[in-house]
C-alpha positions in Angstrom: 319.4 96.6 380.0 323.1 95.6 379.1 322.6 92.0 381.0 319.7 91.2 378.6 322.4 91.6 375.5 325.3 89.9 376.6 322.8 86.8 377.6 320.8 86.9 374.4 323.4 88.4 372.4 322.4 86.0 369.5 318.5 88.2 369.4 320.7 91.8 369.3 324.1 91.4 367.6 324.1 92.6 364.2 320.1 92.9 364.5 319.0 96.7 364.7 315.3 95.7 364.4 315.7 93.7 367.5 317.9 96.1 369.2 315.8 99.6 368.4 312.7 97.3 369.8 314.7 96.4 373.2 316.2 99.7 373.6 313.3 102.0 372.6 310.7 100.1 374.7 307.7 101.4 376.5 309.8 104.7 376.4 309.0 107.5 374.2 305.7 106.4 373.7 306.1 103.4 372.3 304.9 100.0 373.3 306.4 97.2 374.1 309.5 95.0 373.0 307.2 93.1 371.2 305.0 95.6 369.3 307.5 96.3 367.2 307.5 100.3 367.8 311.1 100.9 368.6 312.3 100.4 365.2 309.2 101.3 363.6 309.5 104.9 365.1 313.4 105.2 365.2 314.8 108.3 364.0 313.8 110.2 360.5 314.2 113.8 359.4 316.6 115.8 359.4 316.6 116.1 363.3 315.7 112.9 364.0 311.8 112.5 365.0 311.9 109.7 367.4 309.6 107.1 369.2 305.9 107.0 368.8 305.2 110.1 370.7 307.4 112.1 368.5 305.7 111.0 365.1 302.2 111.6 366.9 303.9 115.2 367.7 305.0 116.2 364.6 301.5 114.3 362.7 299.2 116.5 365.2 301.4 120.0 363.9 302.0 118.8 360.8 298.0 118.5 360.0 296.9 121.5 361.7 299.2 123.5 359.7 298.7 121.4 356.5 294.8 121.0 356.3 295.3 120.4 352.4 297.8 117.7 353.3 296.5 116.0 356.0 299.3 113.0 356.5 299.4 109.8 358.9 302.8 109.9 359.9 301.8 107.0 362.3 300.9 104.2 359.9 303.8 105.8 357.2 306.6 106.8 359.9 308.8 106.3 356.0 307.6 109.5 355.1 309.6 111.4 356.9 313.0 109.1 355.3 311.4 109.3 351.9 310.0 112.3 351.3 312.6 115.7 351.9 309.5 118.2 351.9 308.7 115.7 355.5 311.8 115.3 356.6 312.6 119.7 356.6 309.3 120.1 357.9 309.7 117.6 361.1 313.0 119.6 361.8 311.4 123.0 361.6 308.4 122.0 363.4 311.3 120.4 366.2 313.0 123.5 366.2 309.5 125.8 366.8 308.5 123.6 369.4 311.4 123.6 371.6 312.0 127.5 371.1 315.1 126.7 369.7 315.9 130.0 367.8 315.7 132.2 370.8 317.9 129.6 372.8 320.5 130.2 369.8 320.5 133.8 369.5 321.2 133.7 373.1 322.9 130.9 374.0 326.3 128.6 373.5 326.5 125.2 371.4 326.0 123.7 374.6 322.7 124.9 375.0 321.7 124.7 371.5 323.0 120.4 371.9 321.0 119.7 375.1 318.0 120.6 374.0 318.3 118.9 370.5 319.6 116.0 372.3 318.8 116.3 375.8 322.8 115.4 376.9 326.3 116.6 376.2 327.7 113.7 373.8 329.6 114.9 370.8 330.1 118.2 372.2 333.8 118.8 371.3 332.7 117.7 367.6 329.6 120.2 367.4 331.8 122.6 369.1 334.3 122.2 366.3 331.7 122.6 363.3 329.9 125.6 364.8 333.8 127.2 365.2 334.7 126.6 361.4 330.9 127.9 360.3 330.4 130.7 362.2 332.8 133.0 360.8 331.3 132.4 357.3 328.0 133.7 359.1 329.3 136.5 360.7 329.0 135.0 364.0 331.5 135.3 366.6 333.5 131.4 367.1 333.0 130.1 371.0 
């Protein structure tokens, strides 16, 4: 990927459009470059629904729980960046999904990070939060 930016650094620098459409294609459920899906389905919510697949996800849950509010997240991925009730929703809906409350009771900020973000990066940060929170909760500091 990186030796498609340095040679047409003049489409990507200081472009996210272009970028989020490079980087986020045919991955995630997105089409290609070209369609345009990359940036059209780049991150909203409050955890960040992302890629075509996700929207689709979170439309397909959000509808069967909703029938009175039946929503095309799809065609209006902005909903979720313009609307809080949307944006809550997408995270709890996220955080059902993924079992994430058991995974928290049980386990470490490690846990909890790799399966909101599938990696390690920013641990020492999330680390650092959770420590100056968790007293306030009542929860022991890691």
């Amino acid at each position: 990927m990186r030796d498609k930016l340095w040679s047409e650094e003049h489409n990507y620098a200081h472009n996210p459009e272009h970028l989020a459409n490079y980087a986020h294609a045919n991955r995630m459920g997105n089409g290609s470059e070209g369609s345009g899906d990359g940036y059209k389905y780049r991150g909203r919510g409050l955890i960040q629904v992302t890629g075509k697949a996700g929207y689709q996800s979170f439309q397909d849950e959000h509808n069967r729980r909703s029938p009175e509010d039946q929503q095309d997240f799809i065609n209006n991925p902005n909903l979720l960046a313009t609307q809080s009730e949307y944006a809550v929703e997408s995270a709890f809906v996220f955080l059902s999904k993924v079992n994430l409350n058991s995974v928290s009771d049980t386990g470490t900020v490690s846990d909890v990070i790799q399966i909101v973000n599938g990696g390690q990066t920013g641990y020492a940060d999330r680390l650092a939060r959770y420590n100056a929170v968790a007293p306030l909760l009542g929860l022991a500091a890691e």
